[in-house]
Biopython code that builds the backbone (N, CA, C, O; Angstrom):
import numpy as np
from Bio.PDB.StructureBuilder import StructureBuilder

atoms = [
    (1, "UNK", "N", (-48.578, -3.799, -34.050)),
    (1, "UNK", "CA", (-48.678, -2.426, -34.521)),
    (1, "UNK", "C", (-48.398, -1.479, -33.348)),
    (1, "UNK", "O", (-48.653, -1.756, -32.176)),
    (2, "UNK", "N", (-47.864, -0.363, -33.767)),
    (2, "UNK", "CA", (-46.746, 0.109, -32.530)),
    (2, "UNK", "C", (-48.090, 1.555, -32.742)),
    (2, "UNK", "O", (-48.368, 2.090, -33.815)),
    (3, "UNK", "N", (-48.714, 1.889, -31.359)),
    (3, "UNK", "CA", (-49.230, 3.166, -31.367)),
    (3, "UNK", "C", (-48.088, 4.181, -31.148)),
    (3, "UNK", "O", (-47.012, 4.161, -30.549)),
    (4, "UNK", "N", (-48.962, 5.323, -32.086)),
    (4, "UNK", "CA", (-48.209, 6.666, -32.518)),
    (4, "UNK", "C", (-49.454, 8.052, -31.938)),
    (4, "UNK", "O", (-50.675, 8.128, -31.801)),
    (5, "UNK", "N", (-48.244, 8.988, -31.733)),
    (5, "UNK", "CA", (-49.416, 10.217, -31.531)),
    (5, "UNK", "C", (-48.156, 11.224, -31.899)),
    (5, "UNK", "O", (-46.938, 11.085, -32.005)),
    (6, "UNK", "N", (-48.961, 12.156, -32.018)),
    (6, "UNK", "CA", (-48.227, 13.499, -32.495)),
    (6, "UNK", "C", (-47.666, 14.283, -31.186)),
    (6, "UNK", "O", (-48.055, 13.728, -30.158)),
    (7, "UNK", "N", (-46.934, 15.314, -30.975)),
    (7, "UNK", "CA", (-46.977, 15.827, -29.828)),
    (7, "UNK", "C", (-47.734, 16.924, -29.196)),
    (7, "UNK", "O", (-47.767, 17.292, -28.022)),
    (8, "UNK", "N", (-48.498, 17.477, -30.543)),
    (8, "UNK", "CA", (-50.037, 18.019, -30.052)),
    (8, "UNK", "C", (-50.691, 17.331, -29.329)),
    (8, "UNK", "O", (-51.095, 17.787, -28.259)),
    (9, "UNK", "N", (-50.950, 16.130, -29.698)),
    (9, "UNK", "CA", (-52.009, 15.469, -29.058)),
    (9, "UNK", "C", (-51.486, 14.792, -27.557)),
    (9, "UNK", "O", (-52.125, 13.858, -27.073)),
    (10, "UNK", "N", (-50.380, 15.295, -26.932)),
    (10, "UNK", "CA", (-50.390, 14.912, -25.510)),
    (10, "UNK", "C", (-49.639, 15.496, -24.799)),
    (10, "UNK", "O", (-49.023, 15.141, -23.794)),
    (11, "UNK", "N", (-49.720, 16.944, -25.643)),
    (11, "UNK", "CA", (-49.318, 18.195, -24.376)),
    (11, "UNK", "C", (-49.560, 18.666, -23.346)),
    (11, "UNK", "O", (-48.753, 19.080, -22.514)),
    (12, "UNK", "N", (-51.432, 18.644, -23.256)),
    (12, "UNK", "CA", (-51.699, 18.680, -22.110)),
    (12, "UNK", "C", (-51.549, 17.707, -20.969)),
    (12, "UNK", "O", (-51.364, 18.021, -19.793)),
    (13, "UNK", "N", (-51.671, 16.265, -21.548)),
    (13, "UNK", "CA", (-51.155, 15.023, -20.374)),
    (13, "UNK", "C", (-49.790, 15.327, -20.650)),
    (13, "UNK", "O", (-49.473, 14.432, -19.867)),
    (14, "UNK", "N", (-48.554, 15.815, -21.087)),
    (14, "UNK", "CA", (-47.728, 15.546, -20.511)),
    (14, "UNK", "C", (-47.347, 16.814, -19.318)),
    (14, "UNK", "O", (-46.556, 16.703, -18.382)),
    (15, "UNK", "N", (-48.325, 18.239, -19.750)),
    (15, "UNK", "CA", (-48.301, 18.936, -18.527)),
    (15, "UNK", "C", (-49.005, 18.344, -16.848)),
    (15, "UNK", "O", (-48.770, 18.771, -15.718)),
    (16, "UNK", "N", (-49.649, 17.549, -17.175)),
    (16, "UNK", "CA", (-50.544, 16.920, -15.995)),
    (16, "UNK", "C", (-50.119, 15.515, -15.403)),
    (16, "UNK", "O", (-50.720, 14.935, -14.499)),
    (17, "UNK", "N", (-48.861, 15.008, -16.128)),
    (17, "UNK", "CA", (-47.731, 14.113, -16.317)),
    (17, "UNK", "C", (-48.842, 13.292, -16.219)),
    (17, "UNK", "O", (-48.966, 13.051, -15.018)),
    (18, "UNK", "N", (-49.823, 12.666, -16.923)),
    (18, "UNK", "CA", (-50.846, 11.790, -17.364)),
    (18, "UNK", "C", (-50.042, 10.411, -17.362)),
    (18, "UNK", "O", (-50.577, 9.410, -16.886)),
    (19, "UNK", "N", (-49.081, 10.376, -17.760)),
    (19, "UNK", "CA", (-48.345, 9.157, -18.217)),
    (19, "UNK", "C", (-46.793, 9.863, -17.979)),
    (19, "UNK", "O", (-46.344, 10.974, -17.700)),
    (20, "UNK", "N", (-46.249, 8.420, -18.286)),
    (20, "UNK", "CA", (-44.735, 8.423, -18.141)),
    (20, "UNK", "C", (-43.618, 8.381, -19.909)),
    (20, "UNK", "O", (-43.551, 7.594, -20.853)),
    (21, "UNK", "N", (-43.093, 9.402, -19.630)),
    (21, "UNK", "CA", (-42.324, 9.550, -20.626)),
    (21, "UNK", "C", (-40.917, 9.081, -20.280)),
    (21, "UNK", "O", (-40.262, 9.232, -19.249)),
    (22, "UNK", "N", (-40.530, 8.240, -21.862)),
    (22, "UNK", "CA", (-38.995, 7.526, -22.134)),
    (22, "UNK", "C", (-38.432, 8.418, -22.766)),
    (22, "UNK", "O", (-39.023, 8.987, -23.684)),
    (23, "UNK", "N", (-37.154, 8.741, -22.413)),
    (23, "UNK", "CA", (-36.509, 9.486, -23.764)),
    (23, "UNK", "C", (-35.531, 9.032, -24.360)),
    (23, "UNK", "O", (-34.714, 8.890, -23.450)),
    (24, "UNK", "N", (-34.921, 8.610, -25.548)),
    (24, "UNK", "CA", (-34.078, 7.180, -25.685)),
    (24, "UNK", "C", (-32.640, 7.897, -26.177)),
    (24, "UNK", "O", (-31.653, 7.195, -26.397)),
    (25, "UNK", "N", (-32.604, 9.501, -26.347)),
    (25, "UNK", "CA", (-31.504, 10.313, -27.194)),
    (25, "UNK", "C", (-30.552, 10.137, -25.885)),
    (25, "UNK", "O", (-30.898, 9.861, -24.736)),
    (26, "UNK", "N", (-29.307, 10.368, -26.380)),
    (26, "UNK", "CA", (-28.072, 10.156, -25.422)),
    (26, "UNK", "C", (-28.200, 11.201, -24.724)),
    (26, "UNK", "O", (-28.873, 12.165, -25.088)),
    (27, "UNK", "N", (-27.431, 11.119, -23.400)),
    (27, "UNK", "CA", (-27.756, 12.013, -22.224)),
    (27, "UNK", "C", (-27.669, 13.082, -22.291)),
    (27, "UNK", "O", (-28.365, 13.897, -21.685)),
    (28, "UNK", "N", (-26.053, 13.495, -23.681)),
    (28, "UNK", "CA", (-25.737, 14.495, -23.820)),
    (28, "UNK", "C", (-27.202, 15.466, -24.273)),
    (28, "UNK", "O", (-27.650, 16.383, -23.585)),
    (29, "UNK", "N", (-27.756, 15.004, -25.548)),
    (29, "UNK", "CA", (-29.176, 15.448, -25.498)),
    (29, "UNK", "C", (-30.273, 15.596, -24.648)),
    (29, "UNK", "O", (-31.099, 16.504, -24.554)),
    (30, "UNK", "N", (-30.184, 14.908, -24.254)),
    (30, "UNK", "CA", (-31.335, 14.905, -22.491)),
    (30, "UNK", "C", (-31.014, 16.262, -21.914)),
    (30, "UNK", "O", (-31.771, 17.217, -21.741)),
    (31, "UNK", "N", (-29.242, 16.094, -21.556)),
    (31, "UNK", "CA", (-29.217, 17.193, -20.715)),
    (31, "UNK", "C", (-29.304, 18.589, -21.355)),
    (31, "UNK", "O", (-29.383, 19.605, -20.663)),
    (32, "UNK", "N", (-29.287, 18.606, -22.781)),
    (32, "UNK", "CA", (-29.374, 19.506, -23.204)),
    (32, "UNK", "C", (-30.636, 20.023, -23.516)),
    (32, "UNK", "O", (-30.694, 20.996, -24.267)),
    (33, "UNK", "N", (-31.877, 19.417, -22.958)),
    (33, "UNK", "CA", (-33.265, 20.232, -23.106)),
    (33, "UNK", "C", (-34.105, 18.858, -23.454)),
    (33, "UNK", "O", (-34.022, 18.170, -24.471)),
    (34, "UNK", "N", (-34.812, 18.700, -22.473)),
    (34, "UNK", "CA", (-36.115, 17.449, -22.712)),
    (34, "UNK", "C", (-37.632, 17.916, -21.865)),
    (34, "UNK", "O", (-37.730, 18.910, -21.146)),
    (35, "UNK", "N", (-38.553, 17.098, -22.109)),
    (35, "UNK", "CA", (-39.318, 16.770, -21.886)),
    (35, "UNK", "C", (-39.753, 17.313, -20.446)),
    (35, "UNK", "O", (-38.751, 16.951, -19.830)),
    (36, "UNK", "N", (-40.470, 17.864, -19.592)),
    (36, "UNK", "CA", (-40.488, 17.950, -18.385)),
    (36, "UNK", "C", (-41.008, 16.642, -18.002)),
    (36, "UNK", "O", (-41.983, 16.190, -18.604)),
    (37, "UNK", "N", (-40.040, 15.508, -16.356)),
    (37, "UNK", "CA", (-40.439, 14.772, -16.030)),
    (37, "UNK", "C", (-40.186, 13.361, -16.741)),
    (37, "UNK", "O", (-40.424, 12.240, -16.292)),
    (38, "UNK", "N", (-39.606, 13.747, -18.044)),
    (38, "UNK", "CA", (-38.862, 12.906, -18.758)),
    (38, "UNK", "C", (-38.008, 11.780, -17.933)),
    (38, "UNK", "O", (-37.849, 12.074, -16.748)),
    (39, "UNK", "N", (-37.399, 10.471, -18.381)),
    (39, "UNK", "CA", (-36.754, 9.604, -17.645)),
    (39, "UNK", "C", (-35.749, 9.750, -18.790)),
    (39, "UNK", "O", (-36.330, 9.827, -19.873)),
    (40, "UNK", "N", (-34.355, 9.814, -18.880)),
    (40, "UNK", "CA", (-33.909, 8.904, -19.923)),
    (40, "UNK", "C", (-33.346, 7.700, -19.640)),
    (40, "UNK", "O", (-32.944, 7.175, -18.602)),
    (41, "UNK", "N", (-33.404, 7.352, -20.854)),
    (41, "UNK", "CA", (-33.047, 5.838, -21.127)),
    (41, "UNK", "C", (-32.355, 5.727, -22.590)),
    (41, "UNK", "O", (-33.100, 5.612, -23.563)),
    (42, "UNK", "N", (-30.926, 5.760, -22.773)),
    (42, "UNK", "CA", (-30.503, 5.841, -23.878)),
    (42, "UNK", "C", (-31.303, 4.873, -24.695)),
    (42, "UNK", "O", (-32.211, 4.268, -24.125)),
    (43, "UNK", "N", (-31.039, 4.627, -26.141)),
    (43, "UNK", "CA", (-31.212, 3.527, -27.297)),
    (43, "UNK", "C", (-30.321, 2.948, -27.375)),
    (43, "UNK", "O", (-30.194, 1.824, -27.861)),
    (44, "UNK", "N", (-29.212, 3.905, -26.706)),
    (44, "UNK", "CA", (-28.072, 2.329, -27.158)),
    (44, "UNK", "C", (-27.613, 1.907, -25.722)),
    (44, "UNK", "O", (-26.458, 1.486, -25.669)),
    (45, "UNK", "N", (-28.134, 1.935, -24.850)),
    (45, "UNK", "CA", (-28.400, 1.627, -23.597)),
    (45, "UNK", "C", (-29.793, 0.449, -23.699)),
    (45, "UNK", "O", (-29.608, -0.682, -23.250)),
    (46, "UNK", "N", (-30.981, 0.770, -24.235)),
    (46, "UNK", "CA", (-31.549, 0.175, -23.918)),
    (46, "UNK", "C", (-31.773, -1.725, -23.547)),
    (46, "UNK", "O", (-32.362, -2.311, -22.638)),
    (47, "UNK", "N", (-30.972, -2.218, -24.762)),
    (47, "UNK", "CA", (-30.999, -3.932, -24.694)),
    (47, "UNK", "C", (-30.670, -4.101, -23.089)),
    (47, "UNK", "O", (-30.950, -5.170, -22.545)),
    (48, "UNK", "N", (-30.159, -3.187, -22.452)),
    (48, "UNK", "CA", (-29.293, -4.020, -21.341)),
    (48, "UNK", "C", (-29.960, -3.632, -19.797)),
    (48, "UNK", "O", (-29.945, -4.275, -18.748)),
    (49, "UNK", "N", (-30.597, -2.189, -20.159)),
    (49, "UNK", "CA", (-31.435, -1.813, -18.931)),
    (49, "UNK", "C", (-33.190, -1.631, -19.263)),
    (49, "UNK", "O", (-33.813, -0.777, -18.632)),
    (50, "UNK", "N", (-33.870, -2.469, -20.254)),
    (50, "UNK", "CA", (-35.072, -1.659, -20.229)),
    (50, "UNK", "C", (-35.814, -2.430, -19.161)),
    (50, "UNK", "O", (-36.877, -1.962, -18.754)),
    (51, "UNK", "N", (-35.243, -3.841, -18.549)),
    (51, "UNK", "CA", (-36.488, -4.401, -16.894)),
    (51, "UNK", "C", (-35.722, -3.087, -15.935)),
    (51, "UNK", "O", (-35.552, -3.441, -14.768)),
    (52, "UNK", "N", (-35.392, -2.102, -16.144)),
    (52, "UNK", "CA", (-35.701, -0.837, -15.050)),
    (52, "UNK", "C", (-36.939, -0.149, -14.786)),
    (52, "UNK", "O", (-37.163, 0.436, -13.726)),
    (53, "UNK", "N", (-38.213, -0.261, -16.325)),
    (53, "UNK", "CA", (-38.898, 0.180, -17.156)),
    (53, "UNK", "C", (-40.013, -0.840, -15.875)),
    (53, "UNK", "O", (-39.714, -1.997, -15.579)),
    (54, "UNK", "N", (-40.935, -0.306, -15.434)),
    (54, "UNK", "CA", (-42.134, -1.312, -14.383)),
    (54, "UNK", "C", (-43.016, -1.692, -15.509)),
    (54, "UNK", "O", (-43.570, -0.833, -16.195)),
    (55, "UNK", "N", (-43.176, -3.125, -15.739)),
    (55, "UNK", "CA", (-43.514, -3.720, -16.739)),
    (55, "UNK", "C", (-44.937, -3.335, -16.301)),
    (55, "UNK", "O", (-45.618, -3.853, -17.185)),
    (56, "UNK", "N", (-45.688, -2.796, -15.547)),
    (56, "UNK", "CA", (-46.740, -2.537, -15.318)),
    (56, "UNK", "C", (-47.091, -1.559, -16.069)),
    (56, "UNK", "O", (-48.073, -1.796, -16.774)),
    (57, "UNK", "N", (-46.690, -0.675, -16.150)),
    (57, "UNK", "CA", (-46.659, 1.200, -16.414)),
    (57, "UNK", "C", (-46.620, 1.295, -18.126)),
    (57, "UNK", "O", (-45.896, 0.615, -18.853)),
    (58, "UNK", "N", (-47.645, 2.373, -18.575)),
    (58, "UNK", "CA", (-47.239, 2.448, -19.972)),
    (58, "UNK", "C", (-46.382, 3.643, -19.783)),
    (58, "UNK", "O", (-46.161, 4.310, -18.772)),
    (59, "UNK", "N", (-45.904, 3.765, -21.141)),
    (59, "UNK", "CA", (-44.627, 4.251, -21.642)),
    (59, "UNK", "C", (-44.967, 4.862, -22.768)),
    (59, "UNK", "O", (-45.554, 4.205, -23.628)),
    (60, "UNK", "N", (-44.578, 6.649, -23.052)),
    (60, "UNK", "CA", (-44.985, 7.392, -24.512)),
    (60, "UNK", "C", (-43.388, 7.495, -24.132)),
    (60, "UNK", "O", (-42.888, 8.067, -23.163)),
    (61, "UNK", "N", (-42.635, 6.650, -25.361)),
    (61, "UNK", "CA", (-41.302, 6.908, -25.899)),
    (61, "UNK", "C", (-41.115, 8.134, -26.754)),
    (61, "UNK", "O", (-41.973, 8.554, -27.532)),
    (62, "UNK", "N", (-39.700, 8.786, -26.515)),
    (62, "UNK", "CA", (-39.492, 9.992, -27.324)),
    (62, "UNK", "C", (-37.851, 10.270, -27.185)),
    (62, "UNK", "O", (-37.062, 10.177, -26.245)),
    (63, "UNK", "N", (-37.693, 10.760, -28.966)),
    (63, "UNK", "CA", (-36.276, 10.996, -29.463)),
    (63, "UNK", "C", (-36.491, 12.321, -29.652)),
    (63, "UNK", "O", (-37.012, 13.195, -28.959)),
    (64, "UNK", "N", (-35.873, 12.296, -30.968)),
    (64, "UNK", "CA", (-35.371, 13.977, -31.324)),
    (64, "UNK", "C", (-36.517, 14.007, -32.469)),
    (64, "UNK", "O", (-37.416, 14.843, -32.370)),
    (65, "UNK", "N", (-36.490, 13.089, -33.567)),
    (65, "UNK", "CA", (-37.655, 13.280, -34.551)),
    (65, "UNK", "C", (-38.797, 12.133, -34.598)),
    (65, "UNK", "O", (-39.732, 12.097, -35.398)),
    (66, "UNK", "N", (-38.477, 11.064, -33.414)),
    (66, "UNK", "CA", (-39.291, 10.015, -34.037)),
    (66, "UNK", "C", (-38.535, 8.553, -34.170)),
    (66, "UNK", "O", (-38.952, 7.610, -33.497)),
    (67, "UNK", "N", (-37.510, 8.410, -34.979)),
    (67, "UNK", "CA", (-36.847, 7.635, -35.576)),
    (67, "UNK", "C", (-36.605, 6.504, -34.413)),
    (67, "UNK", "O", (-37.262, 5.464, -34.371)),
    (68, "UNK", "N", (-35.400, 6.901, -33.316)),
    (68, "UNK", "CA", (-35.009, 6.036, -32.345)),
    (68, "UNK", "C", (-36.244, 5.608, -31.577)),
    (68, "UNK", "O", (-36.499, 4.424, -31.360)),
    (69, "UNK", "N", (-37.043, 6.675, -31.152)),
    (69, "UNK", "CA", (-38.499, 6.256, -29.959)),
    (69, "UNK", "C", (-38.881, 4.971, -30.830)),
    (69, "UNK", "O", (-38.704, 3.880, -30.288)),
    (70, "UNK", "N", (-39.469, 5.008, -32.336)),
    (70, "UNK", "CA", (-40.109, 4.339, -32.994)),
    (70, "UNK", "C", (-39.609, 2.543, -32.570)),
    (70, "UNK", "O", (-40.266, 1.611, -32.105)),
    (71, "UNK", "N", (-38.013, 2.676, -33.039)),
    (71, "UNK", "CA", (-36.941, 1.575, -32.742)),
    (71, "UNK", "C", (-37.276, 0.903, -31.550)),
    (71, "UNK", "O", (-37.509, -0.297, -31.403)),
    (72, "UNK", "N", (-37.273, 2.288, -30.276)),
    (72, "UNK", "CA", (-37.056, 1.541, -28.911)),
    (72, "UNK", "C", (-39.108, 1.196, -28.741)),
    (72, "UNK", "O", (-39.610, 0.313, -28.044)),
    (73, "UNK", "N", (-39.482, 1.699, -29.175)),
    (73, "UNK", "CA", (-40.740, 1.105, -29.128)),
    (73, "UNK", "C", (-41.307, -0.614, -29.804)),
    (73, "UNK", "O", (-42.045, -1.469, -29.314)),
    (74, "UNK", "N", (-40.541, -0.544, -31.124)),
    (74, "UNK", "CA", (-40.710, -2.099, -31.433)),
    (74, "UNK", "C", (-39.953, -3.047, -30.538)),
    (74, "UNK", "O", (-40.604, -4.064, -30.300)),
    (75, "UNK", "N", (-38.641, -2.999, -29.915)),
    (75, "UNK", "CA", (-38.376, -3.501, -29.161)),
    (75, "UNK", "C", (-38.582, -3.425, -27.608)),
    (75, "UNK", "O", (-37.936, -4.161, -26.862)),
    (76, "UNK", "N", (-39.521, -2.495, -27.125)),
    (76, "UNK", "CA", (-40.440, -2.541, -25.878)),
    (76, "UNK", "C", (-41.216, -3.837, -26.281)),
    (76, "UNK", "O", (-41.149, -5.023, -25.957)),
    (77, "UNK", "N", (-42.119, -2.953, -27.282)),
    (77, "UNK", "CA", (-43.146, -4.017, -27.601)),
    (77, "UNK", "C", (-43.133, -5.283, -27.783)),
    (77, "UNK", "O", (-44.047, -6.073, -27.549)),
    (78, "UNK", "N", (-41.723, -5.571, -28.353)),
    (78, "UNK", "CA", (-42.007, -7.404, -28.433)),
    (78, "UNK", "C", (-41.208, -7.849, -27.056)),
    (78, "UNK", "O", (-40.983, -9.055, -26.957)),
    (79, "UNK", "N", (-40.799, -7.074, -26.086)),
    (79, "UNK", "CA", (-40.945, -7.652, -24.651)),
    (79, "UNK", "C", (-41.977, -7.497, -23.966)),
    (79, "UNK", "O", (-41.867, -7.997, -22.846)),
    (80, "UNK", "N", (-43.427, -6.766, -24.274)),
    (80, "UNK", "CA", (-44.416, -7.266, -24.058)),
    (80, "UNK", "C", (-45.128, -5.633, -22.972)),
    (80, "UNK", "O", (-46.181, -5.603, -22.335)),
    (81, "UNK", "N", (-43.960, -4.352, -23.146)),
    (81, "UNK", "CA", (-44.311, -3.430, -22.848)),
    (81, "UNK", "C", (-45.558, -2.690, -22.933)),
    (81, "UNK", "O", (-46.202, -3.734, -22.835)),
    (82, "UNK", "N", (-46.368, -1.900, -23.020)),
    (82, "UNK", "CA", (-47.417, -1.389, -23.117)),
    (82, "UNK", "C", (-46.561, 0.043, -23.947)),
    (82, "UNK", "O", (-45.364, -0.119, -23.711)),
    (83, "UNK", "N", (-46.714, 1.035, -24.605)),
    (83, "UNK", "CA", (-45.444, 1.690, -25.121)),
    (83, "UNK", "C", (-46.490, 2.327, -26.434)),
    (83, "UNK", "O", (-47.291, 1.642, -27.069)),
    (84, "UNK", "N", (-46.301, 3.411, -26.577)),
    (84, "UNK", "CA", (-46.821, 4.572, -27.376)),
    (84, "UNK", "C", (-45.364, 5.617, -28.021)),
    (84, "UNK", "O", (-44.530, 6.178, -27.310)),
    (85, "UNK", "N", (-45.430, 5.630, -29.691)),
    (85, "UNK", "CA", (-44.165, 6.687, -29.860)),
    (85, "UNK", "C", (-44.780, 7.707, -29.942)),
    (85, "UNK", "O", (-45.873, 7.734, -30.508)),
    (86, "UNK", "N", (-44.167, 8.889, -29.343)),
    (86, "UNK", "CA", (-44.131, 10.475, -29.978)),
    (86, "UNK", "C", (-43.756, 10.867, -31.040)),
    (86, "UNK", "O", (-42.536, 11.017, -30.982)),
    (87, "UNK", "N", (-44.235, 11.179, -32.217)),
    (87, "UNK", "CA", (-44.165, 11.054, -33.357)),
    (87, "UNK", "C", (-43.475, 12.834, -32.772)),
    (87, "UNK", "O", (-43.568, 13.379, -31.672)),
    (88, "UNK", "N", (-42.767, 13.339, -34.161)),
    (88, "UNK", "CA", (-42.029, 14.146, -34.270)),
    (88, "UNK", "C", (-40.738, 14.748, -32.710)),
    (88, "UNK", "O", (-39.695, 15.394, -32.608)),
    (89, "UNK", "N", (-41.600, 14.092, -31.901)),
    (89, "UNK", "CA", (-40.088, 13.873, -30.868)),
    (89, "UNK", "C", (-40.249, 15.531, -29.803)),
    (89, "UNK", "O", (-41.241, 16.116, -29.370)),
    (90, "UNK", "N", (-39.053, 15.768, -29.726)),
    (90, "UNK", "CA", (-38.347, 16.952, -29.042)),
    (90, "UNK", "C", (-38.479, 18.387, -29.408)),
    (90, "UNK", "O", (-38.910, 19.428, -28.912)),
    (91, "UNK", "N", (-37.530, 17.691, -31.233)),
    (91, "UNK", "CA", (-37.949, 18.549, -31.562)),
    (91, "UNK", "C", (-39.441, 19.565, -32.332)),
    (91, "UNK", "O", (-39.614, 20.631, -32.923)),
    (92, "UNK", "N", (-39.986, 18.769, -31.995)),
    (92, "UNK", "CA", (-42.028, 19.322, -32.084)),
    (92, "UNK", "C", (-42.218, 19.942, -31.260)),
    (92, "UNK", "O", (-42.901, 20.963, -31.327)),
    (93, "UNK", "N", (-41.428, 19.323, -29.780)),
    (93, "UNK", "CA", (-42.350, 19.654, -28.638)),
    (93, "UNK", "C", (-41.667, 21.094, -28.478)),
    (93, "UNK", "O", (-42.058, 21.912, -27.645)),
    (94, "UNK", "N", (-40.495, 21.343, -29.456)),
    (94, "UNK", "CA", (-39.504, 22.603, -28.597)),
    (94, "UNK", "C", (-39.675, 24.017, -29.707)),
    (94, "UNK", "O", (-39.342, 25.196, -29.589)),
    (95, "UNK", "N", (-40.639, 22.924, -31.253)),
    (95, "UNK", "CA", (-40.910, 24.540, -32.222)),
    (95, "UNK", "C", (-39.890, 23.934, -33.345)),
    (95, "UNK", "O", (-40.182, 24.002, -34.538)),
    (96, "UNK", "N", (-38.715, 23.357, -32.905)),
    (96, "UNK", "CA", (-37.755, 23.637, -33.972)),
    (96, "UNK", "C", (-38.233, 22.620, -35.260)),
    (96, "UNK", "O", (-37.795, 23.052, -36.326)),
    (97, "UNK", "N", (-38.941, 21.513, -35.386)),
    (97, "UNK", "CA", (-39.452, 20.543, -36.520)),
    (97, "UNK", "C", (-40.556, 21.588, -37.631)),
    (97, "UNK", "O", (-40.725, 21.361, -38.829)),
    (98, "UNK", "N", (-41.229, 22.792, -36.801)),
    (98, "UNK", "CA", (-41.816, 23.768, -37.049)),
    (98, "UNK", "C", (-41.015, 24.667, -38.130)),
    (98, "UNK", "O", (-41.384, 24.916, -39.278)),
    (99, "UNK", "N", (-40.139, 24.984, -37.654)),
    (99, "UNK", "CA", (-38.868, 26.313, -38.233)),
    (99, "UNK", "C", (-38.232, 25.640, -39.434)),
    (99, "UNK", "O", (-37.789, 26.300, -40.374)),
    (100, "UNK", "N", (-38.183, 23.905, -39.374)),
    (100, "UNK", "CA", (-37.261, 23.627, -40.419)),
    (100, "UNK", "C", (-38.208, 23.723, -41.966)),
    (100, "UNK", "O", (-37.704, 23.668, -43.087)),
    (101, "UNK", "N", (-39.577, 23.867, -41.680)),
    (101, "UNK", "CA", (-40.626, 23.494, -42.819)),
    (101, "UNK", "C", (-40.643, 24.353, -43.560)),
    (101, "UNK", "O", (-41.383, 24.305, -44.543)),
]
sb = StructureBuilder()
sb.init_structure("model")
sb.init_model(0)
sb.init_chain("A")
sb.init_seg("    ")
for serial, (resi, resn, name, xyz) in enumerate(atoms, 1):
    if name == "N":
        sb.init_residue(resn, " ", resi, " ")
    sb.init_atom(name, np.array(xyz, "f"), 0.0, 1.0, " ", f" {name:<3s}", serial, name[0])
structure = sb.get_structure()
């Protein structure tokens, strides 16, 4: 079972960079507005680079809504990652999942 949190619930650790954030959206997205402190790590990158990832360290994965983090999180997890998704993603953290409702 893959833990989930909202992005309310780890705004303030991610201002206090509490933990380490994945971001799995293509770079073009990255570079276009992420996470402060964010790493990326594409999804369709990932099969081939995630031992970059310190198998020690947990990991709150994050996309645009959810969808890909969720993905790259089941496949963290069954390599034995420690790994949390950000449920609603980027766009939560940026207002716009807000505006579409």
């Amino acid at each position: 079972m893959i833990k989930v949190v909202d992005i309310a619930d780890v705004t303030v650790d991610l201002e206090d960079k509490a933990f380490h954030v994945v971001d799995v959206r293509e770079a073009d997205e990255f570079a276009a507005g992420h996470v402060p402190g964010a790493i990326n790590l594409p999804l369709s990158e990932l099969a081939n680079r995630y031992t970059e990832l310190d198998f020690e360290t947990p990991y709150h994965i994050i996309c645009h809504l959810g969808g890909r983090s969720s993905q790259a999180c089941l496949f963290l997890d069954a390599q034995g990652y420690d790994v949390t998704n950000i449920n609603g993603g980027t766009a939560a953290w940026t207002g716009e999942l807000e505006k579409c409702e």
